[in-house]
Biotite code that builds the C-alpha atoms (Angstrom):
import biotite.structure as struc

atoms = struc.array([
    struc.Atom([0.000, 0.000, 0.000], chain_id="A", res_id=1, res_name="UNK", atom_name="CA", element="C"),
    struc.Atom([1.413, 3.432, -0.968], chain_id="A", res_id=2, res_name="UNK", atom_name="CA", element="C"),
    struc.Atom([0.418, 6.503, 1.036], chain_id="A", res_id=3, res_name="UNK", atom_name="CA", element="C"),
    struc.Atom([1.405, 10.317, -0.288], chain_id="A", res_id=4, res_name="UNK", atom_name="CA", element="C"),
    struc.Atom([0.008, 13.253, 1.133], chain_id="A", res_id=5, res_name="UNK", atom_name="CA", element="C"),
    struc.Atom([-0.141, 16.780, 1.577], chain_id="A", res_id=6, res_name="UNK", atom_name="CA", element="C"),
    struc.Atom([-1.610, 20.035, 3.377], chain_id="A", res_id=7, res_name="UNK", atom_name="CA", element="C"),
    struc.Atom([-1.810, 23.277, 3.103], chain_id="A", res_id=8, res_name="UNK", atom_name="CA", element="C"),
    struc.Atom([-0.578, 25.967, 5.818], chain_id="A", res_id=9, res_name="UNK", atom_name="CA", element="C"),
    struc.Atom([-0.823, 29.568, 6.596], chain_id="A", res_id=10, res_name="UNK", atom_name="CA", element="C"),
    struc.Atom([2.938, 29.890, 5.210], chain_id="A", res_id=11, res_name="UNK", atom_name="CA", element="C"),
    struc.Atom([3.107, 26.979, 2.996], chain_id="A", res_id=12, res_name="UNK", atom_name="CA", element="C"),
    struc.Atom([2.866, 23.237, 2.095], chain_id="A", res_id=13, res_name="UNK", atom_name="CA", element="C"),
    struc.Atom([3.684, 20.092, 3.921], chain_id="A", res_id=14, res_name="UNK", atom_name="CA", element="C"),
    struc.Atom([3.799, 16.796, 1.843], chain_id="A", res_id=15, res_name="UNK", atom_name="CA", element="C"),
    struc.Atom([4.757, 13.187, 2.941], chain_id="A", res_id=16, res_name="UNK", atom_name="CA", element="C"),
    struc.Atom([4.579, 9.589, 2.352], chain_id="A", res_id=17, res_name="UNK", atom_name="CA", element="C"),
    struc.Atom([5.285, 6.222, 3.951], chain_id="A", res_id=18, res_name="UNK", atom_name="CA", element="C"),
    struc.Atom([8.299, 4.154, 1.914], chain_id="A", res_id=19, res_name="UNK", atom_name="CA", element="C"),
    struc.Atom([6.545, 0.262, 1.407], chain_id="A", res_id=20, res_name="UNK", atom_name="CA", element="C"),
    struc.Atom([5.971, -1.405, -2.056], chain_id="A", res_id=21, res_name="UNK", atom_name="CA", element="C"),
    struc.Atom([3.774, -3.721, -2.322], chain_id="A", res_id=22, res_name="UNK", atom_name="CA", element="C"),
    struc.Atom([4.078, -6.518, -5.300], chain_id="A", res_id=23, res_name="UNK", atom_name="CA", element="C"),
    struc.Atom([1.385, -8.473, -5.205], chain_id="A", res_id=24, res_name="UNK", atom_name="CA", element="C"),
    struc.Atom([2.648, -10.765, -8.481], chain_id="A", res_id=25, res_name="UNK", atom_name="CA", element="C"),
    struc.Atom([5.407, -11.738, -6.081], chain_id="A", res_id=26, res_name="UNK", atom_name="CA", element="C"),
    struc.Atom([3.563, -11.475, -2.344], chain_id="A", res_id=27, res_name="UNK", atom_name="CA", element="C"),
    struc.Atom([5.886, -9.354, -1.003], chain_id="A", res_id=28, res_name="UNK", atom_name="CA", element="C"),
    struc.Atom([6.806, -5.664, 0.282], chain_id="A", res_id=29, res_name="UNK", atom_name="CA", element="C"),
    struc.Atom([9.790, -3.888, 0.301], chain_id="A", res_id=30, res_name="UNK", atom_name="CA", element="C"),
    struc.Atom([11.143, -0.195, 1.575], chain_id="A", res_id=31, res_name="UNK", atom_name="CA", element="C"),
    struc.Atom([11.055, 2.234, -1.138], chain_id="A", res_id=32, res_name="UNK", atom_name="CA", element="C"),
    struc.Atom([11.736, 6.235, -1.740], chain_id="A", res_id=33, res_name="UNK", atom_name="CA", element="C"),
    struc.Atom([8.482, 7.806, -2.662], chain_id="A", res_id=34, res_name="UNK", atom_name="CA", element="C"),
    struc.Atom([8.861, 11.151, -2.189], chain_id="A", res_id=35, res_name="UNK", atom_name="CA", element="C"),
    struc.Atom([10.933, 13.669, -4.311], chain_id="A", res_id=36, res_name="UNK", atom_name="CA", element="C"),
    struc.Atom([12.973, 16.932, -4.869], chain_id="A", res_id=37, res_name="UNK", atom_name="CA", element="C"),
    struc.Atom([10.975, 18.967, -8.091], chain_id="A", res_id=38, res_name="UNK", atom_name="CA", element="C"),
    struc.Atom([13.649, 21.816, -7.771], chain_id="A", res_id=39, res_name="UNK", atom_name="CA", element="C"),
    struc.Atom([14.509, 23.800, -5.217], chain_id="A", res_id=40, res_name="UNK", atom_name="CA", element="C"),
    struc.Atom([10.913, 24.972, -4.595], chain_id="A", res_id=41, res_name="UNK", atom_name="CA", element="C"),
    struc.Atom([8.431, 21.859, -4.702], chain_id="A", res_id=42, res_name="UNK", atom_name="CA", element="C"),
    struc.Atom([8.413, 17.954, -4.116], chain_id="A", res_id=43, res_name="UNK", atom_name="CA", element="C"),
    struc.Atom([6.273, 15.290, -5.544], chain_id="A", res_id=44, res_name="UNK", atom_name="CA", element="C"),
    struc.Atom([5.388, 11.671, -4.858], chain_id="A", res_id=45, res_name="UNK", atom_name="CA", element="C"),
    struc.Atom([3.692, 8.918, -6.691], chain_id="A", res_id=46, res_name="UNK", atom_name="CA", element="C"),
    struc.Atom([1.690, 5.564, -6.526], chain_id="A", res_id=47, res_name="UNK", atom_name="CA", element="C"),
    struc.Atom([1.490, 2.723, -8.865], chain_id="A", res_id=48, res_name="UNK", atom_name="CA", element="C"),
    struc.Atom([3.599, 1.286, -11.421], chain_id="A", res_id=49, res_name="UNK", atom_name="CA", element="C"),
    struc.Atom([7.117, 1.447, -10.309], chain_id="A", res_id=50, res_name="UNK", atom_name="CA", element="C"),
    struc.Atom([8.429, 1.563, -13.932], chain_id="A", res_id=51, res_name="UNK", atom_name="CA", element="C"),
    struc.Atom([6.230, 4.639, -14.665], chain_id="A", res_id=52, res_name="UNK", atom_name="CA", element="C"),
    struc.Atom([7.678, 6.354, -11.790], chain_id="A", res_id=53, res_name="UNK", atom_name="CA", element="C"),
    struc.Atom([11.232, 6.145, -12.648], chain_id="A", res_id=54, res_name="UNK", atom_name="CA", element="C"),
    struc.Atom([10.987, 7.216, -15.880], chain_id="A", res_id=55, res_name="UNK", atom_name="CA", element="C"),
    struc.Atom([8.768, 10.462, -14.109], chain_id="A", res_id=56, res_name="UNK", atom_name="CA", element="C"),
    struc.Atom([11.555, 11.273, -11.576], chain_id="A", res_id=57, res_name="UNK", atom_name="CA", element="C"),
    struc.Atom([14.220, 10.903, -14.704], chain_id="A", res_id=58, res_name="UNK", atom_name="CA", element="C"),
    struc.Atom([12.235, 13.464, -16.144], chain_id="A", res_id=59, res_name="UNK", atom_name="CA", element="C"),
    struc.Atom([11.238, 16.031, -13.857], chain_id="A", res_id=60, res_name="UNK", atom_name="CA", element="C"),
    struc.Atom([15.166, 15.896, -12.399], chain_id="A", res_id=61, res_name="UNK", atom_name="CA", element="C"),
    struc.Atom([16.309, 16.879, -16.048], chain_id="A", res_id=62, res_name="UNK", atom_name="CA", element="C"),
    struc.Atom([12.723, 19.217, -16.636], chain_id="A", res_id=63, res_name="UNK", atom_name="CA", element="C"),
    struc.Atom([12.262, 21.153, -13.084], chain_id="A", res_id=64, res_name="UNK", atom_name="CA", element="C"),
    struc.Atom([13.119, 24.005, -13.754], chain_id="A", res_id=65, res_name="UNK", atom_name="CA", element="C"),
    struc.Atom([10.941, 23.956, -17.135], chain_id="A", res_id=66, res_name="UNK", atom_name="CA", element="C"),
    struc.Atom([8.444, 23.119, -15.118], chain_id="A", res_id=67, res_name="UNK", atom_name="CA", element="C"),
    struc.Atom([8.163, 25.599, -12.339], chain_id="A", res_id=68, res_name="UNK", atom_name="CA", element="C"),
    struc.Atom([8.791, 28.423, -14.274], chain_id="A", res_id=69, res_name="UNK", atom_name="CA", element="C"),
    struc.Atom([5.757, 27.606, -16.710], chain_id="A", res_id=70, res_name="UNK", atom_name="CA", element="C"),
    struc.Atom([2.742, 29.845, -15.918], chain_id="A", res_id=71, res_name="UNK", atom_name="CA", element="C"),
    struc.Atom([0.699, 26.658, -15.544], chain_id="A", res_id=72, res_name="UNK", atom_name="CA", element="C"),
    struc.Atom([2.136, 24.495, -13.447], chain_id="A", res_id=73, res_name="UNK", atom_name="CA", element="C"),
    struc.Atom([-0.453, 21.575, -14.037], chain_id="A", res_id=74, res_name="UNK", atom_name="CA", element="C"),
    struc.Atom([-0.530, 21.841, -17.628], chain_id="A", res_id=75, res_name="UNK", atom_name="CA", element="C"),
    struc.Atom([3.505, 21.700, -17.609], chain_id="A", res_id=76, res_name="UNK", atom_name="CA", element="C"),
    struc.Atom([3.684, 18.554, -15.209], chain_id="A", res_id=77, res_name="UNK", atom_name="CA", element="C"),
    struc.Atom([0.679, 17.166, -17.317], chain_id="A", res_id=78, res_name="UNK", atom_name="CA", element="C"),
    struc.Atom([3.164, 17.683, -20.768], chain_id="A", res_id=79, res_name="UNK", atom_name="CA", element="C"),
    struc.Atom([6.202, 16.016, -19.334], chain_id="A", res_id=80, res_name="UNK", atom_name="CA", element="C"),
    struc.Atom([3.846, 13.095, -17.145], chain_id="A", res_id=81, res_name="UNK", atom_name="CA", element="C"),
    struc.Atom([1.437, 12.214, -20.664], chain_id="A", res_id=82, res_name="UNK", atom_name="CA", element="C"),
    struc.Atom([4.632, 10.750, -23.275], chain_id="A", res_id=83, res_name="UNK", atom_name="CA", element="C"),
    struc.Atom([5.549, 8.453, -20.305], chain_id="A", res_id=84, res_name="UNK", atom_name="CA", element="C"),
    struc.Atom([2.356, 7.086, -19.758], chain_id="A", res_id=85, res_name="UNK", atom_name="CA", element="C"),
    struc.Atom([1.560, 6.326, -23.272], chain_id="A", res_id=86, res_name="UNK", atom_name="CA", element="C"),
    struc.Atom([4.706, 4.434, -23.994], chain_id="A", res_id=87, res_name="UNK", atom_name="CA", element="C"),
    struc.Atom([3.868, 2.574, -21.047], chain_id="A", res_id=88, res_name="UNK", atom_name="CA", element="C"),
    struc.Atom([0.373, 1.922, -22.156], chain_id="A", res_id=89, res_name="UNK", atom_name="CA", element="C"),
    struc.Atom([1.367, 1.073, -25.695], chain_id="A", res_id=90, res_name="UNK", atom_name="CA", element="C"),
    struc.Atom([4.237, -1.213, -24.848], chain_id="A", res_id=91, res_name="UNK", atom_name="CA", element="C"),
    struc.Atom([1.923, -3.206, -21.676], chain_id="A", res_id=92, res_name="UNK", atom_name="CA", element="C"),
    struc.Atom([1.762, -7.124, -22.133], chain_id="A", res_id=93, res_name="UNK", atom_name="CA", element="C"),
    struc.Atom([-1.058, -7.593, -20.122], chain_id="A", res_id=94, res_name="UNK", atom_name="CA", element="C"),
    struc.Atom([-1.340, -11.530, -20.755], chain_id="A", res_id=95, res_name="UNK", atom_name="CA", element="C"),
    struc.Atom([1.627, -13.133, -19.837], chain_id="A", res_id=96, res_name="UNK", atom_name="CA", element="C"),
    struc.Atom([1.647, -16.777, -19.233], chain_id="A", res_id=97, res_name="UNK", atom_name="CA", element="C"),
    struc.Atom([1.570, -18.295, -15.687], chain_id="A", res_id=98, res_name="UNK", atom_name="CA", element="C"),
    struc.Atom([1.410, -14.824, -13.949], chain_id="A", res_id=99, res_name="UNK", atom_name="CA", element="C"),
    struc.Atom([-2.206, -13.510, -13.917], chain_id="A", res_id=100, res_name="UNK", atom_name="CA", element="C"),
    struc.Atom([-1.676, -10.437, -11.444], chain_id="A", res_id=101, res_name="UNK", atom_name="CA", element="C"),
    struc.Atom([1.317, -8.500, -13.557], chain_id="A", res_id=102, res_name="UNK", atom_name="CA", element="C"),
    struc.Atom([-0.524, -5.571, -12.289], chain_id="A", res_id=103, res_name="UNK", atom_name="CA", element="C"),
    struc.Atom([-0.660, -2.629, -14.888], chain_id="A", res_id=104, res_name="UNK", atom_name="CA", element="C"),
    struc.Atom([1.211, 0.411, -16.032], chain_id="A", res_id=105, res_name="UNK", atom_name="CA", element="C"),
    struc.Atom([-0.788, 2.842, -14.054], chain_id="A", res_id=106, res_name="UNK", atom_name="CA", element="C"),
    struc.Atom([0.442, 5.428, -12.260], chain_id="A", res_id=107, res_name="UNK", atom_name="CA", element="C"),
    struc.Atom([-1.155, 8.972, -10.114], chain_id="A", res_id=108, res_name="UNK", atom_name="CA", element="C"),
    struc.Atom([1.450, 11.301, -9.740], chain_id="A", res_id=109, res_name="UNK", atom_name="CA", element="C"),
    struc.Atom([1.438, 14.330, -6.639], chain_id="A", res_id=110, res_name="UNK", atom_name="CA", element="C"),
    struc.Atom([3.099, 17.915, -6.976], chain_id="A", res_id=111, res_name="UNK", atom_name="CA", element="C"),
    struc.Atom([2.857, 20.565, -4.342], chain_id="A", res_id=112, res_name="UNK", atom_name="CA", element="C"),
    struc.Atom([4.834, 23.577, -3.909], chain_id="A", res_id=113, res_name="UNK", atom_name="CA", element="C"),
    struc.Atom([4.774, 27.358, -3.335], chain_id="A", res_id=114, res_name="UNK", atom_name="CA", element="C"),
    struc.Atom([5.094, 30.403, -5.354], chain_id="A", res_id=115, res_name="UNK", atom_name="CA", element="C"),
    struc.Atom([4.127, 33.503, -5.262], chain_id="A", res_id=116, res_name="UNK", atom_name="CA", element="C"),
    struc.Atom([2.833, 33.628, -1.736], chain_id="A", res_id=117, res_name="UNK", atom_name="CA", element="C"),
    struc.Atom([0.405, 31.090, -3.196], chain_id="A", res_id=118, res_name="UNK", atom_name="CA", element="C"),
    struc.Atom([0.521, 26.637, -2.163], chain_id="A", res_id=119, res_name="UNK", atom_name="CA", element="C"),
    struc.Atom([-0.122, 24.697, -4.925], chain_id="A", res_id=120, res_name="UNK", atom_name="CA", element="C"),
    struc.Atom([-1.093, 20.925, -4.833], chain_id="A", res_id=121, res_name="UNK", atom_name="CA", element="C"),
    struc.Atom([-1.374, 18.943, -8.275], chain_id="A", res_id=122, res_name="UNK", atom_name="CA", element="C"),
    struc.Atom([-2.061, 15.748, -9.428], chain_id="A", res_id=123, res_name="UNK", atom_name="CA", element="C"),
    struc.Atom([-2.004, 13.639, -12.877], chain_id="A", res_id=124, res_name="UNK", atom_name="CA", element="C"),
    struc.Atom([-3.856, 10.662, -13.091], chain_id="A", res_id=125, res_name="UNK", atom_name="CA", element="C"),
    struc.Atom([-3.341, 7.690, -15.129], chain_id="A", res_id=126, res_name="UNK", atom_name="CA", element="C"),
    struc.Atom([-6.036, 9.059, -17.458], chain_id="A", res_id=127, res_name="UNK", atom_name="CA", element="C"),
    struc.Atom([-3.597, 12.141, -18.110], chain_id="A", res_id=128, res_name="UNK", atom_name="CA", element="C"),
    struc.Atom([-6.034, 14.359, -16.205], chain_id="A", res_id=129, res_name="UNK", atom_name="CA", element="C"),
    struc.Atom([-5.291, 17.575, -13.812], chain_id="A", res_id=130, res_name="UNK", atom_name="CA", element="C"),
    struc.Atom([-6.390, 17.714, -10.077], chain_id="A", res_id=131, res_name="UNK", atom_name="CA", element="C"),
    struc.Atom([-6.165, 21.123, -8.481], chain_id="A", res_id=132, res_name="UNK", atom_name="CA", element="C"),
    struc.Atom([-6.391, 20.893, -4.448], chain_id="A", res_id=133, res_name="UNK", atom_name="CA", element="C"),
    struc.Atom([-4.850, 23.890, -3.250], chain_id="A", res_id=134, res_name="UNK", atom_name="CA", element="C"),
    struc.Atom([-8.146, 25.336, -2.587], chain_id="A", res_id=135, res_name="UNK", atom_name="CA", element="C"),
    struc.Atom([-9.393, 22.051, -0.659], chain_id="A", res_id=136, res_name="UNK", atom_name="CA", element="C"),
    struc.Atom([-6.261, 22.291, 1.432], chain_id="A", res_id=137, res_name="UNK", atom_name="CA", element="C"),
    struc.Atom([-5.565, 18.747, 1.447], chain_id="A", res_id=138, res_name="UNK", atom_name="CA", element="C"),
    struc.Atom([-4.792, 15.378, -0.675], chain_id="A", res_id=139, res_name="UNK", atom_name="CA", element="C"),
    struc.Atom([-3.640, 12.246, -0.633], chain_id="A", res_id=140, res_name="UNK", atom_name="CA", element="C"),
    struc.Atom([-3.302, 9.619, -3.473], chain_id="A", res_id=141, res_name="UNK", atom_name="CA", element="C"),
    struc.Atom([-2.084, 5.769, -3.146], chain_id="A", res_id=142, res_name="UNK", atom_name="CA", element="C"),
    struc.Atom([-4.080, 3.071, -2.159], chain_id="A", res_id=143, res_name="UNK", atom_name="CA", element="C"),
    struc.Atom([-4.115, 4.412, 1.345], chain_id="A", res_id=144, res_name="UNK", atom_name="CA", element="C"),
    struc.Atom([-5.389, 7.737, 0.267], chain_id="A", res_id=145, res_name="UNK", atom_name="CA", element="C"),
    struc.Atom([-8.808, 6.984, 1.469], chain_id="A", res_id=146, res_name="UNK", atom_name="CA", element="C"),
    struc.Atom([-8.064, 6.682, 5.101], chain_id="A", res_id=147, res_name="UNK", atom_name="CA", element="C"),
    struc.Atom([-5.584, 9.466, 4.575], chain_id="A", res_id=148, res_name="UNK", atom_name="CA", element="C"),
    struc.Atom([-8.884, 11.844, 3.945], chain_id="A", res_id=149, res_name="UNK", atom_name="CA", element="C"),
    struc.Atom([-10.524, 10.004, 6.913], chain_id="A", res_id=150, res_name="UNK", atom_name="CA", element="C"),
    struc.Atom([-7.572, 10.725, 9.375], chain_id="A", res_id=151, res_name="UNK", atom_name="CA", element="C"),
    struc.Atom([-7.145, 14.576, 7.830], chain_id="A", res_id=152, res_name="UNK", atom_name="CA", element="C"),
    struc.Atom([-11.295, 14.809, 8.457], chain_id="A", res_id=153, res_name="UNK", atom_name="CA", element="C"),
    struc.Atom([-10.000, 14.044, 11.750], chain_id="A", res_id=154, res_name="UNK", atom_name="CA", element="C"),
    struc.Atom([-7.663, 16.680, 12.024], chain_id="A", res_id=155, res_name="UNK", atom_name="CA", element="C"),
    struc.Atom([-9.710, 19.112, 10.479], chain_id="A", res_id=156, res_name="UNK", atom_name="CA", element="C"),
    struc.Atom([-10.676, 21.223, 13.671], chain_id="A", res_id=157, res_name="UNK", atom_name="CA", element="C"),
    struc.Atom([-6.981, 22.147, 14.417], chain_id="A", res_id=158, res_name="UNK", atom_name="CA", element="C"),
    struc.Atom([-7.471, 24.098, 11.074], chain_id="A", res_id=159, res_name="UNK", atom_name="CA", element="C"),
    struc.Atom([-4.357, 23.326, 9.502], chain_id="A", res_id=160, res_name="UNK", atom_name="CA", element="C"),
    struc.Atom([-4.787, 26.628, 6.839], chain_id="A", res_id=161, res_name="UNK", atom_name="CA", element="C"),
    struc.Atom([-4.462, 28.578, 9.421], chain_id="A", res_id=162, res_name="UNK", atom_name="CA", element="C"),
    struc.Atom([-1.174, 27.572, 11.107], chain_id="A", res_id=163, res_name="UNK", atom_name="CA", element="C"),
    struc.Atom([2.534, 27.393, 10.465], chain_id="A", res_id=164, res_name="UNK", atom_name="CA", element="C"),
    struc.Atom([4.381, 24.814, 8.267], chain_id="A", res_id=165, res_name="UNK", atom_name="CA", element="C"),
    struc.Atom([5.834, 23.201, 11.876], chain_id="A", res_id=166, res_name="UNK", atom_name="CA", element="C"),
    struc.Atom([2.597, 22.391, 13.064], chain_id="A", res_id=167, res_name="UNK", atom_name="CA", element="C"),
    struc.Atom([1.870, 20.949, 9.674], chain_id="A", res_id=168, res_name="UNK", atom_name="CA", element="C"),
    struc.Atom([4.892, 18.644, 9.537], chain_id="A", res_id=169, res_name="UNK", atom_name="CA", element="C"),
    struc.Atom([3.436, 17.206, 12.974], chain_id="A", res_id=170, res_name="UNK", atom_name="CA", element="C"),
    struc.Atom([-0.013, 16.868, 11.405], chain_id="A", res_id=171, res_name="UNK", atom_name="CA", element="C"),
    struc.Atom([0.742, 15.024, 8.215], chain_id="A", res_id=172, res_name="UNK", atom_name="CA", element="C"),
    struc.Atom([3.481, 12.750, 10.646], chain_id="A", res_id=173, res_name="UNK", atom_name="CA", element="C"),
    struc.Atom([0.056, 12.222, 12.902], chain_id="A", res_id=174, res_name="UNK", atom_name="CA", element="C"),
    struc.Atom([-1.458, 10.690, 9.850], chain_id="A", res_id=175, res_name="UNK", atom_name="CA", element="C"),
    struc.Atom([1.524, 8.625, 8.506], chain_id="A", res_id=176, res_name="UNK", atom_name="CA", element="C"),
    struc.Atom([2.052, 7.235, 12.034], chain_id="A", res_id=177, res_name="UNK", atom_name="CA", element="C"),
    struc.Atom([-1.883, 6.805, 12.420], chain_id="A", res_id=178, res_name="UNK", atom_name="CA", element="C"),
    struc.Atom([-1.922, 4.651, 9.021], chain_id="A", res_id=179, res_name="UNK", atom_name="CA", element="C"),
    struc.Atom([1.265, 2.369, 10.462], chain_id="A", res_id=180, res_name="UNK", atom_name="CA", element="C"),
    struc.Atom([-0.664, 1.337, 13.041], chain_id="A", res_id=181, res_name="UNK", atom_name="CA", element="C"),
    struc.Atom([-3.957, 0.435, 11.033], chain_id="A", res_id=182, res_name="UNK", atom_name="CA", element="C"),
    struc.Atom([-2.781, -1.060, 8.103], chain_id="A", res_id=183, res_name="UNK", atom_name="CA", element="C"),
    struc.Atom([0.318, -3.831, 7.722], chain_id="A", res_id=184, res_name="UNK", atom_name="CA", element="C"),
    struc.Atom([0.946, -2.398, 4.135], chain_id="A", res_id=185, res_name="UNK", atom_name="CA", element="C"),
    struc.Atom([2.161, 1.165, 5.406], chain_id="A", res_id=186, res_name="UNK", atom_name="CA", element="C"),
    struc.Atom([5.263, 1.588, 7.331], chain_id="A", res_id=187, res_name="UNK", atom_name="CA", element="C"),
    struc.Atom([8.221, 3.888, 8.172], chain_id="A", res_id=188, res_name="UNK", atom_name="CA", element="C"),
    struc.Atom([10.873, 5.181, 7.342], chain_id="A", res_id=189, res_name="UNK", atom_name="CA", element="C"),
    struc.Atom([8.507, 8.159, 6.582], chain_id="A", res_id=190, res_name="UNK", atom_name="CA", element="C"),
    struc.Atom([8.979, 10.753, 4.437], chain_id="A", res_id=191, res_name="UNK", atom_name="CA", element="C"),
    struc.Atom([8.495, 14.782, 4.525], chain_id="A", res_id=192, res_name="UNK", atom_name="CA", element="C"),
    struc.Atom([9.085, 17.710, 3.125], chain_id="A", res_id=193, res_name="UNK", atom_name="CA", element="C"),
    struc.Atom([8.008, 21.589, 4.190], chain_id="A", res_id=194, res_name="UNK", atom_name="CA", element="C"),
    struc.Atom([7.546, 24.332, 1.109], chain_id="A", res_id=195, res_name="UNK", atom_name="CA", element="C"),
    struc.Atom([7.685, 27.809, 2.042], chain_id="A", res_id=196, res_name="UNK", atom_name="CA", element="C"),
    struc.Atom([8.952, 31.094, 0.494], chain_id="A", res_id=197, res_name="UNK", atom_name="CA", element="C"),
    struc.Atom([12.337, 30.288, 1.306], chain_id="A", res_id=198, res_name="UNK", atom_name="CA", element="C"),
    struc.Atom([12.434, 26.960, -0.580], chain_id="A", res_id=199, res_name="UNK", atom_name="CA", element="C"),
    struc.Atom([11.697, 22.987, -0.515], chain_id="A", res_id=200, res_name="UNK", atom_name="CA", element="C"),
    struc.Atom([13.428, 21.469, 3.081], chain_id="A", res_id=201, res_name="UNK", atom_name="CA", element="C"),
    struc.Atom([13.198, 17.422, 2.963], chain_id="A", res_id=202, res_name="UNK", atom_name="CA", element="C"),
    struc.Atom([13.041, 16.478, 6.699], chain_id="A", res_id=203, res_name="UNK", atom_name="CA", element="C"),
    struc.Atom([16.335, 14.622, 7.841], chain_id="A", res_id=204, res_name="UNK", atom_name="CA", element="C"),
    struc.Atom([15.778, 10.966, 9.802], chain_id="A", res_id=205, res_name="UNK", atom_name="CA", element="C"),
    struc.Atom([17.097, 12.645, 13.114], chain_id="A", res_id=206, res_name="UNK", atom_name="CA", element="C"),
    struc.Atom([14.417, 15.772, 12.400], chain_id="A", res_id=207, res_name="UNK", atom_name="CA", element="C"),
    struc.Atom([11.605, 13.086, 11.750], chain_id="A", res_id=208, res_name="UNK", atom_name="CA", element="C"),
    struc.Atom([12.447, 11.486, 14.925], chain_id="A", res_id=209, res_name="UNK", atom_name="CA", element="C"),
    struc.Atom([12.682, 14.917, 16.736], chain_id="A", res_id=210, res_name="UNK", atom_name="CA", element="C"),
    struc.Atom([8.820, 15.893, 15.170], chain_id="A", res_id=211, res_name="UNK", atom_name="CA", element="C"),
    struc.Atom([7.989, 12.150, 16.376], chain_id="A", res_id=212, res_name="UNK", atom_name="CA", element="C"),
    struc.Atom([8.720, 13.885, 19.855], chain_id="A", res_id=213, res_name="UNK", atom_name="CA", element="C"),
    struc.Atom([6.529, 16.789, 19.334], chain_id="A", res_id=214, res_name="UNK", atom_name="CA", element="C"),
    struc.Atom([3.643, 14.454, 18.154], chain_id="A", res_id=215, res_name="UNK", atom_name="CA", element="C"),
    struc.Atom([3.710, 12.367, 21.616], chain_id="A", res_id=216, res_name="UNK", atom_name="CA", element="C"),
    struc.Atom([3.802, 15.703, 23.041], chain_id="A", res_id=217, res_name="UNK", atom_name="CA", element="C"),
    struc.Atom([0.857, 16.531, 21.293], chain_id="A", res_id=218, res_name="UNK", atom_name="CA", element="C"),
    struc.Atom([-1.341, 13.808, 21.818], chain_id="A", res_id=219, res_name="UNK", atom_name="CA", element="C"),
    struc.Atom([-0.138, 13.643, 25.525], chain_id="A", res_id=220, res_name="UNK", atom_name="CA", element="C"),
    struc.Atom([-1.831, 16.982, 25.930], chain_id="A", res_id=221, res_name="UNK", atom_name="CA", element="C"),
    struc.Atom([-4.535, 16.297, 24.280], chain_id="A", res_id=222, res_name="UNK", atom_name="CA", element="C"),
    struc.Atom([-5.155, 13.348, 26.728], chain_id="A", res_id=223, res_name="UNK", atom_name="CA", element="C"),
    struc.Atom([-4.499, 15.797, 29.628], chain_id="A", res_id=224, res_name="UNK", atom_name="CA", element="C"),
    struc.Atom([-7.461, 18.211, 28.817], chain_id="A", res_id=225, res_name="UNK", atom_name="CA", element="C"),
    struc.Atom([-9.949, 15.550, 27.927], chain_id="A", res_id=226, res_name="UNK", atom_name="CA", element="C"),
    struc.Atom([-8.685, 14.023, 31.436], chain_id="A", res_id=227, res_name="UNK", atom_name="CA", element="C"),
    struc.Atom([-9.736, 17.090, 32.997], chain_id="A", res_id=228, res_name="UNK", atom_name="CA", element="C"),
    struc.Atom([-13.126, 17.462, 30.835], chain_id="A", res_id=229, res_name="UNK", atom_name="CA", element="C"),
    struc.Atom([-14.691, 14.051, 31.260], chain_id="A", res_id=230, res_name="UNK", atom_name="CA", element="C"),
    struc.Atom([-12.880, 12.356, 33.800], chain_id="A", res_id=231, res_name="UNK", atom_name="CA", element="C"),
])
């Protein structure tokens, strides 16, 4: 199961992911990077077919800067994302002998970023098509993405909009971590990345573990007050 998300703060954009593959031709899982530099200025993640993905971080490495500069971001990730996808479609063998679940070449593909005082969150789908969710303030894709929404419902009333990129780092690790524990298919290392004015910053292992501090901080407290509410 692949989870990659992201959410939208007063001074920017948060976006994260878990790292396991799951192949189910082979019945197994493995520990895999899923989330990516796009520049200096954005980060993107994706879920599906592994071969599709490669080929997209090739890509956007060589085309970044092509790409953030465009005036339309989605339409310029949507020109680079579309070639790969059809030679993937066009060159599928989807009956191969003695392996029924090959799985297939599709692939969704998350961008967020900032510019211009202004987040951004974009995605492709396999169809080729644009998702804008800047405005919704938060997304997820992967085959986790539906409890994603469910946890970030459940966030909701700490109105993440409305609050600083730190606090939104601890949010989105809140999610990841809530995820591990309901579903053997996610699992750390975890990934994330905070997108303000000043740039893209992809959280180092010892600054994941330090936010994994704030979070039992967090929910401590929260314990503490419903202790004194209800108890």
């Amino acid at each position: 199961m692949t989870v990659v998300l992201a959410t939208v703060c007063r001074d920017g954009v948060v976006i994260g992911s878990d790292s396991q593959i799951t192949d189910k031709g082979r019945g197994m899982t493995y520990p895999a990077q899923k989330l990516h530099p796009l520049g200096e200025s954005a980060a993107w993640g994706g879920s599906g077919a592994r071969s599709v993905l490669t080929d997209v971080e090739r890509c956007f490495n060589e085309n970044s800067a092509t790409i953030l500069e465009s005036p339309d971001i989605g339409r310029a990730l949507q020109a680079q994302v579309l070639p790969i996808l059809h030679h993937h479609y066009e060159t599928f063998i989807s009956d191969v002998p003695g392996d029924e679940d090959n799985g297939t070449p599709a692939a969704y593909v998350m961008a967020a970023g900032w510019r211009d005082g202004e987040p951004w969150i974009l995605e492709i789908t396999p169809s080729g098509m644009i998702g804008h969710y800047a405005d919704i303030g938060f997304h997820a894709i992967g085959s986790g993405a539906a409890m994603a929404q469910q946890a970030g419902s459940l966030l909701s009333h700490f109105l993440l909009a409305d609050r600083s990129v730190h606090f939104g780092c601890a949010a989105v690790l809140r999610v990841l971590q809530a995820l591990d524990l309901t579903s053997a298919s996610v699992g750390k290392p975890f990934s994330l990345c905070r997108i303000d004015a000043e740039g893209a910053h992809h959280l180092s292992d010892k600054e994941i573990e330090d936010l994994g501090n704030v979070v039992s901080k967090w929910e401590k407290a929260e314990q503490a007050v419903i202790a004194k509410m209800f108890d």
